[in-house]
Every structure is written in structure tokens, then in C-alpha cells.
C-alpha positions in Angstrom: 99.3 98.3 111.0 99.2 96.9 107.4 98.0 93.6 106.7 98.4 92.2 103.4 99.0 88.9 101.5 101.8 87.0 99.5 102.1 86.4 95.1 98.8 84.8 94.0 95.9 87.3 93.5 92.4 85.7 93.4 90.4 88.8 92.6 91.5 89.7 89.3 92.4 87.5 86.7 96.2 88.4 86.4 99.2 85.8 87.6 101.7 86.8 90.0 104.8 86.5 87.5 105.4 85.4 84.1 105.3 81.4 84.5 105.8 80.4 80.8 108.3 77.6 79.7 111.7 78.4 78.8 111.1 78.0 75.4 108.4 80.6 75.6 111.0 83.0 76.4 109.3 84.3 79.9 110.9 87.8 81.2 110.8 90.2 84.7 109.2 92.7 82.2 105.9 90.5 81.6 106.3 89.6 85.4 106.6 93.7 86.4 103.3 94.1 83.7 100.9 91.3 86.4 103.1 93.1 89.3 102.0 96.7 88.4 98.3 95.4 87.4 97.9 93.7 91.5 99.5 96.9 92.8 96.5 99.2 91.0 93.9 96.3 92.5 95.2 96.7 96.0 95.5 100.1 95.8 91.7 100.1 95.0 90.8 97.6 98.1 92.6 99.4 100.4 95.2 96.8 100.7 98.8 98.6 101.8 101.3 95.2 101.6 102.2 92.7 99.1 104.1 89.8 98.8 106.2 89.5 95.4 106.7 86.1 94.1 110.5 84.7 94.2 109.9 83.5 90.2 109.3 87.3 89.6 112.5 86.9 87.2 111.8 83.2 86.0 115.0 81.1 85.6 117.3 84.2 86.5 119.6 82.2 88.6 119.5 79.2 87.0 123.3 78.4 86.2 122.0 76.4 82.8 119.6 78.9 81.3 122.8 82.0 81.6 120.2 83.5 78.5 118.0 84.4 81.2 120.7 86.1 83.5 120.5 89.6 81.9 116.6 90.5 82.9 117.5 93.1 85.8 119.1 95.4 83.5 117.0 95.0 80.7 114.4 95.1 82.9 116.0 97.8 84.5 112.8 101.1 83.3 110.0 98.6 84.3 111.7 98.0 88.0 111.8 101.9 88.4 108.3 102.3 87.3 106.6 99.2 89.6 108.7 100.6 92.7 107.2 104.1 91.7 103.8 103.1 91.5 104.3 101.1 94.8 105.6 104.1 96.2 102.6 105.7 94.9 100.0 103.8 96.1 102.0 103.7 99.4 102.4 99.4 99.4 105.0 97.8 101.5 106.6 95.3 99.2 108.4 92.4 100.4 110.0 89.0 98.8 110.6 85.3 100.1 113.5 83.1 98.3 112.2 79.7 97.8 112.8 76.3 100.3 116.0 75.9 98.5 117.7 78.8 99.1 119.8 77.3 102.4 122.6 79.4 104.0 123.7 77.0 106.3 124.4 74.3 104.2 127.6 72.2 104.6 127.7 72.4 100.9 129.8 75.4 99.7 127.9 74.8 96.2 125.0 75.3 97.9 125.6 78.3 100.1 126.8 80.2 97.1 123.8 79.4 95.6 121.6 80.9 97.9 123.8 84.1 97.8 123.3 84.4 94.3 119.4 83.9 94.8 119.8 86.3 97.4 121.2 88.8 95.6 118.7 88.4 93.1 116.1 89.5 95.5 118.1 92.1 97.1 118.5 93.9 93.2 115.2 93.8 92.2 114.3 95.8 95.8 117.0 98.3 95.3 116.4 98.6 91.6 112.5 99.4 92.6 113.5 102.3 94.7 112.3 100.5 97.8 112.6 101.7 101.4 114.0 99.8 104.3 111.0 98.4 105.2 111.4 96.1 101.6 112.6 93.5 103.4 113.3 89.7 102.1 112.1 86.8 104.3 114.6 83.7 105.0 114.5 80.7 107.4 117.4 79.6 108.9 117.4 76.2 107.1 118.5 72.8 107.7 119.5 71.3 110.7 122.0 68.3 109.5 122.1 66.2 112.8 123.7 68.9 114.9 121.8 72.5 115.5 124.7 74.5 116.9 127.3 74.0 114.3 124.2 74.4 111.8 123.5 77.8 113.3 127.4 79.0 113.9 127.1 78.2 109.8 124.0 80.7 109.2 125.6 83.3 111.7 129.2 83.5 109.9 127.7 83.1 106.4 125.5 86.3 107.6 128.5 88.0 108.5 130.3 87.2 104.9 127.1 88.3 103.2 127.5 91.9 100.9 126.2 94.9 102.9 122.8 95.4 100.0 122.0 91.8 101.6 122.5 92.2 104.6 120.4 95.4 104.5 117.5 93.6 103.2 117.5 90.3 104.8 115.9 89.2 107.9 115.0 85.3 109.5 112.0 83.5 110.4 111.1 81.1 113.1 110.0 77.9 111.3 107.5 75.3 112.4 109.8 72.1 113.0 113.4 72.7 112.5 114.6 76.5 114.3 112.1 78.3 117.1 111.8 81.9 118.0 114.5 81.2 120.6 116.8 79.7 117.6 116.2 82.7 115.7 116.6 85.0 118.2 120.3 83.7 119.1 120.9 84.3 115.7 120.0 88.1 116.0 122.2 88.5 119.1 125.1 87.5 117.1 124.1 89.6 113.8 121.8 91.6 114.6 119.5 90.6 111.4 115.5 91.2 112.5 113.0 88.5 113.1 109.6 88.1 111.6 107.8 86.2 113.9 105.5 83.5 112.3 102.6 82.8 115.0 101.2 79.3 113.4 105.1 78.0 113.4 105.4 79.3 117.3 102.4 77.3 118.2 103.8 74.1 116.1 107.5 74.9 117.0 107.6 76.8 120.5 110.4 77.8 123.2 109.7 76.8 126.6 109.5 80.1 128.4 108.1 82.7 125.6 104.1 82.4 125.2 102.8 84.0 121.9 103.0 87.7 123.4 106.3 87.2 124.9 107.7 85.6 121.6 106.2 88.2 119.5 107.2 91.0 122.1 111.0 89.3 121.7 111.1 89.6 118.1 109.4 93.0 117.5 112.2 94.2 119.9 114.8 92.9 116.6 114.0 95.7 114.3 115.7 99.0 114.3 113.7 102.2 116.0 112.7 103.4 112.3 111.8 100.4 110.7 108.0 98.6 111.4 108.6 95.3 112.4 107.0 92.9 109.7 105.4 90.1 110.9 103.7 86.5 109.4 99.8 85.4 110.9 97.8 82.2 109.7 95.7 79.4 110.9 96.1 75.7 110.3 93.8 74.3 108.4 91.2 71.6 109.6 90.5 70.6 106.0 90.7 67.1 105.3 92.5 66.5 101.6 91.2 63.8 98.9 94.9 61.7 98.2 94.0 60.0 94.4 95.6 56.5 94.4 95.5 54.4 91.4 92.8 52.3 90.2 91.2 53.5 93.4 88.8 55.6 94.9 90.2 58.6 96.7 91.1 58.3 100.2 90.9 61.2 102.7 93.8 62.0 104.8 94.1 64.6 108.1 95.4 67.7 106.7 99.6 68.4 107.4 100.7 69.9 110.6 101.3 73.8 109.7 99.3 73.5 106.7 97.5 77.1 105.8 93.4 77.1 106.4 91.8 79.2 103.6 91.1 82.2 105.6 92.0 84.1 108.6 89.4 83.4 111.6 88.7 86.8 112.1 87.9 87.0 116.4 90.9 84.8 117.0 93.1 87.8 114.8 91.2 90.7 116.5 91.8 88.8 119.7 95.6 88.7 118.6 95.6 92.4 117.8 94.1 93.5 120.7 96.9 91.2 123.2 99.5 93.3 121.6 98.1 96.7 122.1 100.9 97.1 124.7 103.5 96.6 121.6 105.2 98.5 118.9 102.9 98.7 116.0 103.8 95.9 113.3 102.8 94.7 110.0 100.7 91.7 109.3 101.3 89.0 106.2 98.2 87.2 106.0 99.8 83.3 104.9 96.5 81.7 103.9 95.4 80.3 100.7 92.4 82.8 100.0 95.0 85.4 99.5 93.4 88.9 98.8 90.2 87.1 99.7 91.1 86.6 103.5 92.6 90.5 103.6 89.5 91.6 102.9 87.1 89.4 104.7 89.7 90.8 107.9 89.1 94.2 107.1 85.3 94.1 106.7 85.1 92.5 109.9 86.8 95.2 111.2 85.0 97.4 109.9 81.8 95.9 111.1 83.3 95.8 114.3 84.6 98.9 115.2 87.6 97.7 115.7 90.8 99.1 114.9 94.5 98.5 116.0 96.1 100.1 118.6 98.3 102.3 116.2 95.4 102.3 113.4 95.2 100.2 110.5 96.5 101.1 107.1 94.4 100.8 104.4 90.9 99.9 104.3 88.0 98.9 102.0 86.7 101.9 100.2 83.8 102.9 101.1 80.8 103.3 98.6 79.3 107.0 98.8 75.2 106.6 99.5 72.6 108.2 97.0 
């Protein structure tokens, strides 16, 4: 088992792509620069999976910036050298197109927008020199008043997709909109894998499939020679400080899904431990402490004695006595 965490690093000062303004003339290659820097800091903590951010080439498939649309080949050197060193350092890379890219759309614009973005993320795995296990992350999307001609769209926009997507992609059970059971009826008609998302089960569930079922169900969607990959979070109990004007601030119960800061580390181990019984998987942390809550995991492992049922990848270093 891996765990690891998505874009943002919190302990070193680097960002997880190159977010300046157009003007600025931001490019994949500063991006690849922060990218190779977080893959030499996880490498050190012992941290063996990473999230890259979807802005990794910024304004790439924006139709109005087409200045912006040749960064993968000039890029192309830097790409070969962060899939090298991820290779290297033995780091399962991944990749999550943003909210808007929607497959099932009634819009044709829009559906052929989110092959383009898909593309996108599909060419900078393959231009890395990733393995199968690359894989990028999408949710089914929108429902539009009517879920089963919403999900015969998904399933025969799948089918239409190129074969480098298709190769690459695989669906997540969401937290309001499509359930493990939704998903899963997508597989049988594609056969694209499922990353099952625990928080969004217990927000979103399917009457008959408890947490070890549903995970068991979609952990059964991945090919023999590919480790399933898998999402794990808690919802925060935070309450947030809303700023109206002329005002003080008003405090307001926390959204339903939101992500707590860390991971509560007995409820994970307790997690771990239920699926003993299953085929080993990998485990994206989602919470907003980032490289913080990997690590506060594995020392409690570590200080636990506990470790996976198919061993855990990775692992703080530890600090030679004398």
C-alpha cells in the first residue's frame, strides 16, 4: 500500500505549478521545476504517491490564450526528466481534471471540451514515461433532471474516447450526484476502473453495499496487474468564520463532504485492517494538511506496529542513533 496526497505541498516552500498571470507568461517547464523539487521531498519522507495539479500546464486548453497551446512539446525534455525522476524515486503519479471537465453534458461544446482537457492530462502521463498505474481521476458529472440518460451519455462518450484516454482514465463515486452503485454500472458497460472515495460513500451510499462491500466492488474494477487506487478522508467538524459586510463574522457549520485537516489515524488503521481480506490498494489522502497528514499516518504507524496487510510502501526515514 502507498498512501500519499494531492498538488499543494506544505513542507517545503515550493508551489504545485506555475500559477502566474497570463501576462507573466507562466509555462509546464517552471511547473515541471516545483514538480521535480516535491518529488526529491517525498522521496526523502518516504512518501511513494502524488497528486499532480490539473493547472500543471496553466491556460493550455484555454481556446482564447492558443499562445499557451504549444507547452507539451516545448516542454517535451522537462516531461521526460520529471517522469524519470518519478520513476526513480519509485512515486505513483496521478492527475484530476478540474469540476468542469463534464463528459456527460448535453452540450456538445462542452463534452468536447472535456476531451480536449482530457487529452491534456492523458499527454503529459505518456510524455512522462508513466506506467499504467498513472491513472487520471474523473466523476461522472452532472445529473440534468434524468440520471439514466445522463449516464447512457458518459458511457457512449467513454466508448468514443481515443484509446491513450481511455487507457488512462478511470471514475469516481461522488458525494451527492452518482454512488458506487452508479459508478459501478458504468464499469459494466466500459469496463473503465473505479476509485472508490470512502467520505463520498458515507455522504452518497447504495443501499446494499456497506463500506467493505463497496470498496471490495470497486477494487474488483481494476485489471489483475494494475493496483487499484483509491481516495480516503474525513469530514471536517470545523466550524468556518463567513465575513459579511460592515459586520462581525458569523460562524457557520462546516459543508457536508468538506475535508478535516488530517486523517484520524485509529479510524484509518481501523479501515486498513477491515480490508485485510482484499487486494492490496493505494491510498490518496484528500485532506487539507496535505504532506502533513501523510506523515502524521505513517508515524502513527510506526508507533504502532502496524502495517498493512500487503506492507506499506514508503516510510519515514529513520534517523541512525549515535
Amino acid at each position: 500500500m502507498r498512501i500519499g496526497f494531492a498538488c499543494v505541498v506544505l513542507g517545503i516552500d515550493v508551489r504545485a505549478h506555475d500559477a502566474r498571470r497570463p501576462e507573466n507568461g507562466p509555462h509546464l517547464r517552471t511547473s515541471l521545476e516545483y514538480v521535480r523539487q516535491i518529488l526529491a521531498y517525498c522521496g526523502e519522507q518516504g512518501i511513494r504517491m502524488y497528486r499532480l495539479s490539473s493547472n500543471i500546464a496553466p491556460y493550455f486548453t484555454d481556446p482564447k490564450r492558443p499562445q499557451f497551446g504549444r507547452q507539451l512539446e516545448e516542454a517535451h525534455d522537462d516531461l521526460a526528466l520529471t517522469g524519470a525522476l518519478a520513476r526513480t524515486l519509485d512515486i505513483r503519479l496521478s492527475s484530476h481534471p478540474g469540476q468542469y471537465t463534464v463528459l456527460n453534458s448535453p452540450t456538445p461544446a462542452i463534452r468536447a471540451a472535456a476531451v480536449r482537457e482530457l487529452q491534456y492530462h492523458a499527454d503529459v502521463l505518456d510524455m512522462m514515461g508513466l506506467p499504467p498505474p498513472a491513472k487520471m481521476i474523473l466523476h461522472v458529472g452532472g445529473v440534468y433532471g434524468d440520471k439514466p440518460p445522463a449516464l447512457a451519455r458518459f458511457i457512449a462518450a467513454y466508448q468514443e474516447l481515443p484509446a491513450a484516454i481511455r487507457a488512462r482514465l478511470v471514475i469516481e463515486n461522488d458525494d451527492r450526484l452518482y454512488s458506487v452503485g452508479d459508478a459501478l454500472q458504468v464499469h459494466a458497460a466500459t469496463g473503465v476502473p473505479v476509485v472508490f472515495d470512502n467520505l463520498h460513500h458515507a455522504l452518497n451510499g447504495t443501499p446494499g453495499l456497506d463500506e467493505h462491500a463497496a470498496l471490495a466492488a470497486c477494487l474488483a474494477t481494476w485489471p489483475a496487474d494494475v493496483i487499484p487506487k483509491t481516495h480516503y478522508s474525513d469530514a471536517t467538524t470545523e466550524m468556518t468564520a463567513v465575513k459579511v459586510k460592515g459586520k462581525a463574522p458569523r460562524l457557520q457549520a462546516p459543508r457536508p463532504g468538506a475535508h478535516a485537516d488530517f486523517i484520524d489515524p485509529a479510524a484509518f488503521a481501523a479501515y486498513v485492517q477491515a480490508a485485510a481480506d482484499l487486494r492490496d490498494f493505494d491510498v490518496m489522502f484528500e485532506a487539507k494538511a496535505k504532506d502533513q497528514a501523510v506523515l502524521r499516518i505513517m508515524d502513527y504507524f510506526a508507533d504502532q506496529g502496524i502495517q498493512p496487510a500487503h506492507g506499506l510502501v514508503g516510510g519515514r526515514p529513520v534517523a541512525s542513533g549515535g
